[in-house]
N, C-alpha and C positions, 0 to 999 in steps of 0.2 A: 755681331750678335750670335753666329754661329759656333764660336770657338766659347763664348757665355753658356749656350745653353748645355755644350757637349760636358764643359766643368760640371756645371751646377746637377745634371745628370749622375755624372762618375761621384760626385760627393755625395749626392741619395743613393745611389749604389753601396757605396762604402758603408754608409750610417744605417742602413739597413740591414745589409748582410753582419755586419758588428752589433745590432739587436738582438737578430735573430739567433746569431751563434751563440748567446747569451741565455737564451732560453732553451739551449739542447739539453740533453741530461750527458752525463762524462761515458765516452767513449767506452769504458772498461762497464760499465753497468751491462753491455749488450754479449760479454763474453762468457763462456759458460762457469759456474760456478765451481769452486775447491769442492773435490769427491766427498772430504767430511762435513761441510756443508747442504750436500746434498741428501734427503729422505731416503732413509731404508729401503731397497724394493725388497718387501717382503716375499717375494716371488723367484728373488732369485737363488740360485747356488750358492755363491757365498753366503747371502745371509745365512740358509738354512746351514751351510758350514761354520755358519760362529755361532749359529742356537745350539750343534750339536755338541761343539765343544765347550759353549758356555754350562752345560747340561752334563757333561764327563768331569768340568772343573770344580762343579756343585759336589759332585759324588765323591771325588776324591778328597777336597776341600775337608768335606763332612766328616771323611772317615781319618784322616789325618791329625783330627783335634784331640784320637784316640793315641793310648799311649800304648807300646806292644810290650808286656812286662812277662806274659807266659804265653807261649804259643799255640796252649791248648784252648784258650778262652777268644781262638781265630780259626775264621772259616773261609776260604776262597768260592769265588762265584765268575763264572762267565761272563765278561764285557765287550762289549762292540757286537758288530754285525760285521761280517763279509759277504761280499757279493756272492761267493758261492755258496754259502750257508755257515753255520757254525760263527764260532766267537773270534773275534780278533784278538784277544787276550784273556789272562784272568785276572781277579782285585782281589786282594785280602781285606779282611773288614772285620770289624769283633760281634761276636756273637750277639753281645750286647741292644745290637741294632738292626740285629738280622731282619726283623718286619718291615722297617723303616727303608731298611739302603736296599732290599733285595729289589721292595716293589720302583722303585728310585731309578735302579739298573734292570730292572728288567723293561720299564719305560722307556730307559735310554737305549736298549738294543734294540727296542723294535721301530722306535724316530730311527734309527742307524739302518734298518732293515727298508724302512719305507724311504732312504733317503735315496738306497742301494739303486730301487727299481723306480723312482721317479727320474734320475739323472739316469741312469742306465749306467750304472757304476760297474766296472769289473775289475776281479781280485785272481790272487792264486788261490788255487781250491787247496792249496795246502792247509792240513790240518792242524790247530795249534794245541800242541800235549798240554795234558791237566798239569799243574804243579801235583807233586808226590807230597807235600805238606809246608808250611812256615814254620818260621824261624823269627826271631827275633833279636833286631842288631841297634843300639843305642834306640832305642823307643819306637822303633818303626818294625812292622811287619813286614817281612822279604817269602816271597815263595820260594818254594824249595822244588825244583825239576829233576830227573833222573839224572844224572851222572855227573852232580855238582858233587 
């Protein structure tokens, strides 16, 4: 009877642990999730590094739809923020739209300024020279620097 009940045992054993594993959820549900997947932290450094560039690609984007046909009908403006101050570059843009894209970039260097001192961002204090004027080469605005 003893070698009966040790069977009859090891078979509920079996039939049970064979239920139970039946009702688990798949091993892969408990692992961390694909990064694009995962909710924006709004909080972090990257994000605010693809706000800032989504927000340079808007400006440039914008001004791009312009055609450059005479160089006098264009204006250059300061863009970006450096951590030591001053612009990280400048944009050509058409007159045209001077109200529109100035206050656009001037929005965007100060996210860029505030981005500076929230990470504690640091730059070369080099300073970046004015364009001397534009130019204009198959329908695109070019700045024009000293000793081009």
């Amino acid at each position: 009877m003893g070698k009966v009940h040790a069977r009859i045992s090891v078979i509920i054993l079996c039939i049970t642990l064979a239920l139970v594993s039946c009702g688990t959820k798949n091993v892969t549900d408990n692992l961390p999730k694909d990064i694009s997947e995962r909710p924006a932290d709004e909080n972090s450094k990257k994000y605010d590094e693809v706000q800032l560039e989504k927000t340079k690609t808007a400006i440039e984007s914008e001004i791009a739809k312009e055609k450059c046909t005479n160089a006098d009908d264009w204006k250059s403006a300061p863009i970006g923020s450096k951590a030591c101050g001053g612009p990280k570059s400048y944009i050509a843009y058409p007159k045209t739209m001077e109200t529109e894209i100035l206050s656009k970039i001037e929005a965007y260097n100060k996210k860029e300024a505030d981005f500076n001192i929230k990470y504690g961002i640091t730059s070369d204090c080099a300073m970046v020279a004015e364009p001397q004027g534009i130019k204009c080469n198959n329908g695109k605005a070019e700045l024009i620097y000293a000793g081009q």
